[in-house]
Every structure is written in structure tokens, then in C-alpha cells.
C-alpha positions in Angstrom: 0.6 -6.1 33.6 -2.0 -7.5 31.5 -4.0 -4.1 31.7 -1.2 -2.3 30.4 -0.7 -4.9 27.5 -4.8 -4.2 26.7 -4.2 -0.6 26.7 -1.3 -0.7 24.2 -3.5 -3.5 22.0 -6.2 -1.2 22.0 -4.5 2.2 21.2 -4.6 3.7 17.6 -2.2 2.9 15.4 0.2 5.7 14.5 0.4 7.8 11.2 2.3 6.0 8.7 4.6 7.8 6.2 6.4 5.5 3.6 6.1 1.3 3.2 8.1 -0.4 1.1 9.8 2.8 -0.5 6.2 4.3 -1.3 4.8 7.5 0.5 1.0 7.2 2.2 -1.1 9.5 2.4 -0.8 12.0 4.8 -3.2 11.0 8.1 -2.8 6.7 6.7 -2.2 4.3 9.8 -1.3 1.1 9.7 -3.3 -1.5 10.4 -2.8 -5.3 12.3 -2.9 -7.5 8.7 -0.7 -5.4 7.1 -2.6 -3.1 5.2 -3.0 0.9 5.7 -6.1 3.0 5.9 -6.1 5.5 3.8 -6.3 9.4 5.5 -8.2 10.3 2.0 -10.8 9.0 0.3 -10.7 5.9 -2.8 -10.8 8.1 -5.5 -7.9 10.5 -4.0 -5.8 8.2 -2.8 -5.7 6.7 -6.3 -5.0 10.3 -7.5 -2.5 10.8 -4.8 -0.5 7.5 -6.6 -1.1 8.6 -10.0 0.9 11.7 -9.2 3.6 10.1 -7.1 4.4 7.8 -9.9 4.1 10.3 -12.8 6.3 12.8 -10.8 8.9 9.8 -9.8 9.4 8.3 -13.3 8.8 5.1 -12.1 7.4 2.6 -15.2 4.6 1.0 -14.1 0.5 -0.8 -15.7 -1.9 0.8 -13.7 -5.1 -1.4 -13.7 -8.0 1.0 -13.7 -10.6 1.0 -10.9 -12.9 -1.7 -11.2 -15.3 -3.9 -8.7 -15.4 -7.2 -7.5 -17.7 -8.4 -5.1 -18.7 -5.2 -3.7 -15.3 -4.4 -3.1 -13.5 -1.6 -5.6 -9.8 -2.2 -6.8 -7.3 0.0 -8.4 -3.7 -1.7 -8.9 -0.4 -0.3 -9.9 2.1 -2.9 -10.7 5.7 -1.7 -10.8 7.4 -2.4 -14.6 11.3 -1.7 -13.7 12.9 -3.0 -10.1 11.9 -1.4 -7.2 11.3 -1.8 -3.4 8.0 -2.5 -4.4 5.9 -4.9 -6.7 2.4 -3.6 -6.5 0.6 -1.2 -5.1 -3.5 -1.6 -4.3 -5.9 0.6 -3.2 -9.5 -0.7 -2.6 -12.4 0.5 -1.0 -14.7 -1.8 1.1 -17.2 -1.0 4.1 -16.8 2.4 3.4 -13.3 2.5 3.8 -9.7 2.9 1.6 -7.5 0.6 2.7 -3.6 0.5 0.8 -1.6 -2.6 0.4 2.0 -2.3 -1.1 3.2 -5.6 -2.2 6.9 -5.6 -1.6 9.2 -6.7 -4.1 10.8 -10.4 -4.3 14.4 -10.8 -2.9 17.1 -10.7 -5.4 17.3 -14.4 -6.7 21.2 -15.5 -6.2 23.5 -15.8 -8.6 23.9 -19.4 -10.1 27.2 -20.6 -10.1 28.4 -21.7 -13.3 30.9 -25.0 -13.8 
């Protein structure tokens, strides 16, 4: 039994196609923290975004590429609501890796006296 849960630890992860409302890459899997590696490389994956959001008329600030600590960051923070609050793409070890920051719940409505 506790080969067979090794096995399934160790296998790949599968391909993932949307998180949070926004489409990966094609060939991204997901990864045990919580972040995705990216099929393509930084600079297209931060492309591939660019599009997406362009083409969905979604209002968002893109934070241009820019490193920190070895590690580069591109950031595109949603403006309007949406499933999603950010979306981050860095490179680091020689890998992309994408984390989409999901958006807060809906705060209840106050009731009024």
C-alpha cells in the first residue's frame, strides 16, 4: 500500500488548462505549493498573458518585467472583478513558474438598522 502511495507521490503532475478563470499555457502542470510551470518560456508566457487579456477586454496594470534577487517578475493585477486578483509569472532556476492569485470572496452585505 505504501508503494502504491510513493508511486502516485512521485508521478508527474498532469497538464493544467485554466486556474482561477485564467487559461495556462498549453504543456503547464501544476505543481505541489500551488504554482504552475510554465510549458513556455518567461518571456512567452508573459506574451501569451498580454494577449489573453488584450483579446478578453479585461482592465487590468501590468507591472513590467523586472528582477529581484535573482528572481524575474512580471505581474498583472486585475482592475474590474474577476475570478482572479493577480496574475505572476517569474522566472527562477531556470524555470517559469505562474501563480494566479484568486480573487477575495464577496464581503457580505451589512445589514442596515
Amino acid at each position: 500500500m505504501l508503494v502504491a502511495a510513493g508511486l502516485l507521490a512521485a508521478a508527474p503532475a498532469a497538464d493544467a488548462r485554466e486556474l482561477h478563470g485564467v487559461p495556462l499555457p498549453s504543456g503547464t502542470r501544476a505543481l505541489d505549493r500551488g504554482d504552475q510551470e510554465s510549458g513556455l518560456n518567461f518571456r512567452k508566457t508573459v506574451d501569451f498573458y498580454r494577449r489573453y487579456l488584450k483579446r478578453a477586454g479585461l482592465p487590468h496594470d501590468e507591472v513590467r518585467p523586472y528582477r529581484h534577487r535573482g528572481v524575474v517578475v512580471a505581474r498583472f493585477v486585475a482592475r474590474a472583478s474577476a475570478p482572479w486578483a493577480a496574475i505572476h509569472v517569474f522566472w527562477t532556476r531556470g524555470r517559469t513558474r505562474i501563480y494566479v492569485v484568486p480573487a477575495p470572496p464577496p464581503t457580505p452585505a451589512r445589514p442596515t438598522s
